[in-house]
Each structure stands twice: as structure tokens, then as C-alpha cells.
C-alpha positions in Angstrom: 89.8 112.1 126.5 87.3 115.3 125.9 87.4 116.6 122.6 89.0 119.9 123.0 87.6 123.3 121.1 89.5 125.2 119.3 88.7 128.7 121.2 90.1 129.9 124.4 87.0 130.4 126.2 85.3 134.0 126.8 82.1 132.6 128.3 82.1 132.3 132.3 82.2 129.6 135.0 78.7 128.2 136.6 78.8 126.6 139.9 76.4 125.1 141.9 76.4 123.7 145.1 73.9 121.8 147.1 70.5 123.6 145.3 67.5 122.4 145.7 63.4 123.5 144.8 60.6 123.1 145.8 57.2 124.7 144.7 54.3 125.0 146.3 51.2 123.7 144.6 47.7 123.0 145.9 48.3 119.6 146.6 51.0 120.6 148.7 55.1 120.8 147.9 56.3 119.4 145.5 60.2 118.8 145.4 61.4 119.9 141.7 65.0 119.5 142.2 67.2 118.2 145.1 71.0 118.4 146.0 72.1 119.9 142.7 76.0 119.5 142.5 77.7 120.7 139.3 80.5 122.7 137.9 80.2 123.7 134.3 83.8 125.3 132.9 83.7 128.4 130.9 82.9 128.3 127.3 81.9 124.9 128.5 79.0 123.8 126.1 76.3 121.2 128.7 72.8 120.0 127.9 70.8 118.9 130.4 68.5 115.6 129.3 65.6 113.8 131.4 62.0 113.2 131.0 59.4 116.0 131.5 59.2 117.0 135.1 63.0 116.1 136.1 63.1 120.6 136.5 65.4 121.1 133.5 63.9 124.1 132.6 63.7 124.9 136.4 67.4 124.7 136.7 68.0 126.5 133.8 65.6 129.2 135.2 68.1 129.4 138.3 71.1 130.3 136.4 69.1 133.1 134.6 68.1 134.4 137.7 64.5 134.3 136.7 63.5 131.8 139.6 65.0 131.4 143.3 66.2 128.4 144.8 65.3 127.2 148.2 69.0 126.0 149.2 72.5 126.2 148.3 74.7 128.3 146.0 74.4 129.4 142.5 77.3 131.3 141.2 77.8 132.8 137.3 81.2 134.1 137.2 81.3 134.2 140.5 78.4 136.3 140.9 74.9 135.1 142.3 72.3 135.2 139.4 69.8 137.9 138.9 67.4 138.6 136.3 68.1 141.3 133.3 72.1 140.6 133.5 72.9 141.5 130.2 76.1 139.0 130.4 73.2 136.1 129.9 71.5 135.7 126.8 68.0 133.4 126.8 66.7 131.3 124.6 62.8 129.6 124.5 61.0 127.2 122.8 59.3 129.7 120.9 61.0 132.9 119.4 58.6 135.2 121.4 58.9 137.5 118.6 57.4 141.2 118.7 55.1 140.5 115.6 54.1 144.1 115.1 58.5 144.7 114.7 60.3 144.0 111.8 63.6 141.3 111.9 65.7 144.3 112.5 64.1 145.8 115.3 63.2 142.1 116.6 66.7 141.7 117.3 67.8 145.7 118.3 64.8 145.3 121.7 68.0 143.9 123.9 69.9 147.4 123.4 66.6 148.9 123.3 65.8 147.8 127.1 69.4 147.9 128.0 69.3 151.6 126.9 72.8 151.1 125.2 71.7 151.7 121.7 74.5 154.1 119.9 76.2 154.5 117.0 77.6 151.2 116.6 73.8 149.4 117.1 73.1 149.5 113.5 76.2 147.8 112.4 75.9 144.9 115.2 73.0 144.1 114.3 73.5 144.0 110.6 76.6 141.6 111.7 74.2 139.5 113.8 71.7 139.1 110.5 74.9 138.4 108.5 75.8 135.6 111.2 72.2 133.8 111.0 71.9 134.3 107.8 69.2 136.4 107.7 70.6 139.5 106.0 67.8 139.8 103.2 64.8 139.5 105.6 65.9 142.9 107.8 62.5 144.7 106.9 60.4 141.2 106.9 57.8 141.4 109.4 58.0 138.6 112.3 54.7 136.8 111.3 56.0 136.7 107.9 58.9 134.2 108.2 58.8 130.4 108.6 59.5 129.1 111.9 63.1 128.2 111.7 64.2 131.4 110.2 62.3 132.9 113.3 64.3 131.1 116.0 67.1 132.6 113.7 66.0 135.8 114.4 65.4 135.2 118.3 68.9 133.7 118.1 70.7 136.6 117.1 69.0 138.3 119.7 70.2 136.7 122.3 73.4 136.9 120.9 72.5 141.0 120.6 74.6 142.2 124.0 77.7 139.6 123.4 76.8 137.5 126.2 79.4 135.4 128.1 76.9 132.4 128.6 74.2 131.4 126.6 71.1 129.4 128.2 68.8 127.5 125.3 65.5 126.1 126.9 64.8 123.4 123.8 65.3 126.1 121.1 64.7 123.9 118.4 62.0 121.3 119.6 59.2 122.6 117.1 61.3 122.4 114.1 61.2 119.5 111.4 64.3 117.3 111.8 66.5 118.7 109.1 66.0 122.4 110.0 66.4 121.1 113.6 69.9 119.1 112.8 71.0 122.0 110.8 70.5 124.8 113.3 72.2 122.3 115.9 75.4 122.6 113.6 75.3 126.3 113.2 74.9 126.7 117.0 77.9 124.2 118.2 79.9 125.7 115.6 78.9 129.4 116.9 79.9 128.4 120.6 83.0 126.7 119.0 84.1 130.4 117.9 82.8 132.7 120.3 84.1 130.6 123.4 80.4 131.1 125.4 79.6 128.9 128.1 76.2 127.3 126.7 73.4 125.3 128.6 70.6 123.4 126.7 68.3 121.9 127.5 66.7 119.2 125.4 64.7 115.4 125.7 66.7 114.9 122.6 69.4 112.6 123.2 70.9 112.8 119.4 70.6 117.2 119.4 72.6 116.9 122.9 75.3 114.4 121.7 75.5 116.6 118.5 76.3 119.7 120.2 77.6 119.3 123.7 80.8 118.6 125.1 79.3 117.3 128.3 75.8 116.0 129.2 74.3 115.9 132.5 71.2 113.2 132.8 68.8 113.7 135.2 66.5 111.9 136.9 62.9 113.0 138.2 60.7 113.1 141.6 62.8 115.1 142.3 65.2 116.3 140.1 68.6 114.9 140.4 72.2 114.3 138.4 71.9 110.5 137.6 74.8 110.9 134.5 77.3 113.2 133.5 78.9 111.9 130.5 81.7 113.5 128.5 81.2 113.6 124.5 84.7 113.3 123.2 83.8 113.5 119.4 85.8 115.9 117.5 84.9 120.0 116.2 83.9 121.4 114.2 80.4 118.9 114.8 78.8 117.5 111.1 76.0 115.5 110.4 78.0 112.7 109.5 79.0 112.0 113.1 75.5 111.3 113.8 75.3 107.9 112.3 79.2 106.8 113.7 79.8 104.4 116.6 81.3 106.8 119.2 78.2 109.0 118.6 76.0 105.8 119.4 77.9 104.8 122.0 77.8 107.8 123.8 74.0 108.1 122.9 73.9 104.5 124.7 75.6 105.6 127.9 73.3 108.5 128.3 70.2 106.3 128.0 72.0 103.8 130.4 72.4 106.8 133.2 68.5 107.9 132.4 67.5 104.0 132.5 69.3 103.5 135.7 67.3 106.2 137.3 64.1 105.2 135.9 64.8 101.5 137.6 65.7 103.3 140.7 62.4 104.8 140.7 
């Protein structure tokens, strides 16, 4: 049985049906990704996990909009994806951090583009500081803070608009392992209360078992769903659970989908 969160959901249904990619390169095409089937439930939280080149970050770049697929269907609450839709917030690998702003206007730019800063701006973002954790670093400069309490900052700027879904492309990857467990925690729990539907994508198999409450495994040349495997551990997530046996076994049935398709291959 899933492990059930405790909120009702605000985030949005993603659906996908039949999408493929394929990029042109000067060696010719090159399939990325091929018959993509999936359904992810709103405030559904899903990691996607595969080696480098299965198009993670490719699919993930097709729910945001920011890259078009060659065939089949992409719906976000029940809406085809386009880029600069303000219900989506985006997260990278690096903060991509304006290092000439401060922490505070870092994380006011999404109102900024958006054109819907007002009179209640100031106060969200002083609640989105107070969220991360980063309330006595406001008037810190970008380049001044370490790099976790960075991806803190471009955290609560994604977070800036109240998006319904939440799309992480391996957020954490450049992080030492405890900073990395503990943001993992703070971001599960995060979902957990806000209800967003949440996509990461990660080559860790631990971060995703940590956080998710499904993982889909795919497979490369070309991308494919090998494994979708259901993480029923309880919420709030803890550190503890990392070391338990239904987190290994779960860990153990996502390396079994991944080694079944490197065998196929």
C-alpha cells in the first residue's frame, strides 16, 4: 500500500501519452526518448532515475514547456505546456543566481517578470526567507553565501508565484551529502504541506527513495520507462528511514528495473 500524505493535494495532474524525441545532431538523429506513457497524480511527488543520456532532464524540459516533443500528448492540468506559465516553478542544478542582486531581490525577479509585484510582494517574500531559513541573509549578496544556502535562495524562488507543480532538475547534486540529505528532508516535507505535484530528477537512488512517493526508472538509447515503483514508507520522511529495510528494499527494486534494462541493452 502507498504511503499516503497528509495534504489534500493543490498541485495539478501531468499526463503523458505516447511522447517521443528526437534531436537532430551532426551525426544524424538521435532518438532521446520514445513512447513515453505516464500519469503522475496531483501533489503527486515522482523522481525520474537512469544513467546520463536516458533524457531525464529532456522530459522534464517537456513538462516545463521549454522543449517540444516530436509525438504524442503532454498535458499539465489539462493544459498543453508552454514556457513562462507561472503555475510551474523550475529548479537547476545550479541556483543561477543574479550575483549583482541581493537574497531578497534574487527571489522577488519571478513577480518582477511576471509584472505582479504589489503590495503584498514584500511580505511573501519575507515568508518565503522565513520558510528556507534564510531570514538573516535578505541584504546578503548572491556570491556571498555558501552553495547550499544558495539553492535555498533559488528554492524559494521557485516557490515565489505559489506554483501548483514544482519541476527540480538534480537541485542538490553539487552539495556535500549532509547538506544534500538535509535539504531532501526540507523539500519532501515542503511538498508534504503545500500538496504540489513535484518532479525530480536525480542519478541518486537513495535522494529519490528519500523523497518520492513514486519512482519512474528509465532506461537509455532511447529513453524509456523500464520501472515505476511505488515508495510506501511513511511522512513526514527522516534520515533514519535511510538505513531501514523497506528503504533498501525499495532501493533494491529500483536498481533491479535499471539493471534489467541495462541487460536488455
Amino acid at each position: 500500500m502507498t504511503a499516503q500524505k497528509d495534504s489534500a493535494g493543490t498541485g495539478e495532474d501531468i499526463t503523458l501519452k505516447g511522447v517521443s524525441k528526437t534531436f537532430a545532431t551532426a551525426s544524424g538523429p538521435l532518438p532521446v526518448l520514445r513512447d513515453i506513457d505516464l500519469h503522475i497524480k496531483a501533489g503527486e511527488f515522482v523522481s525520474f532515475v537512469g544513467p546520463s543520456g536516458c533524457g531525464k532532464s529532456t522530459l522534464l524540459n517537456i513538462i516545463a514547456g521549454l522543449v517540444r516533443h516530436d509525438s504524442g500528448t503532454v498535458t499539465v492540468g489539462g493544459k498543453p505546456p508552454r514556457e513562462g506559465r507561472d503555475d510551474i516553478g523550475f529548479m537547476l542544478q545550479k541556483s543561477v543566481l543574479m550575483p549583482w542582486l541581493n537574497v531578497t531581490k534574487n527571489v522577488e525577479l519571478p513577480f518582477v517578470i511576471s509584472r505582479r509585484r504589489g503590495p503584498k510582494t514584500a511580505g511573501r517574500i519575507a515568508e518565503l526567507l522565513a520558510l528556507v531559513g534564510l531570514s538573516d541573509y535578505a541584504t546578503l549578496n548572491a556570491w556571498e553565501l555558501s552553495g547550499g544556502m544558495q539553492q535555498r535562495v533559488a528554492l524559494a524562488r521557485a516557490l515565489a508565484l505559489d506554483p501548483k507543480v514544482m519541476l527540480m532538475d538534480e537541485p542538490f547534486s553539487a552539495l556535500d551529502e549532509f547538506k544534500r540529505e538535509h535539504l531532501n528532508i526540507e523539500v519532501a516535507d515542503m511538498s508534504d504541506r503545500f500538496g504540489q505535484t513535484t518532479i525530480l530528477v536525480t542519478h541518486s537512488i537513495s535522494e529519490a527513495v528519500l523523497m518520492s512517493d513514486r519512482i519512474i526508472a528509465l532506461g537509455a538509447n532511447p529513453g524509456r520507462i523500464v520501472g515505476d515503483i511505488a515508495v510506501d514508507l511513511p511522512r513526514p520522511r527522516n534520515p533514519d528511514m535511510v538505513g531501514s529495510d523497506p528503504f533498501q528494499k525499495i532501493s533494491n527494486e529500483v536498481r533491479a528495473a535499471l539493471l534489467g534494462k541495462v541487460e536488455a541493452n
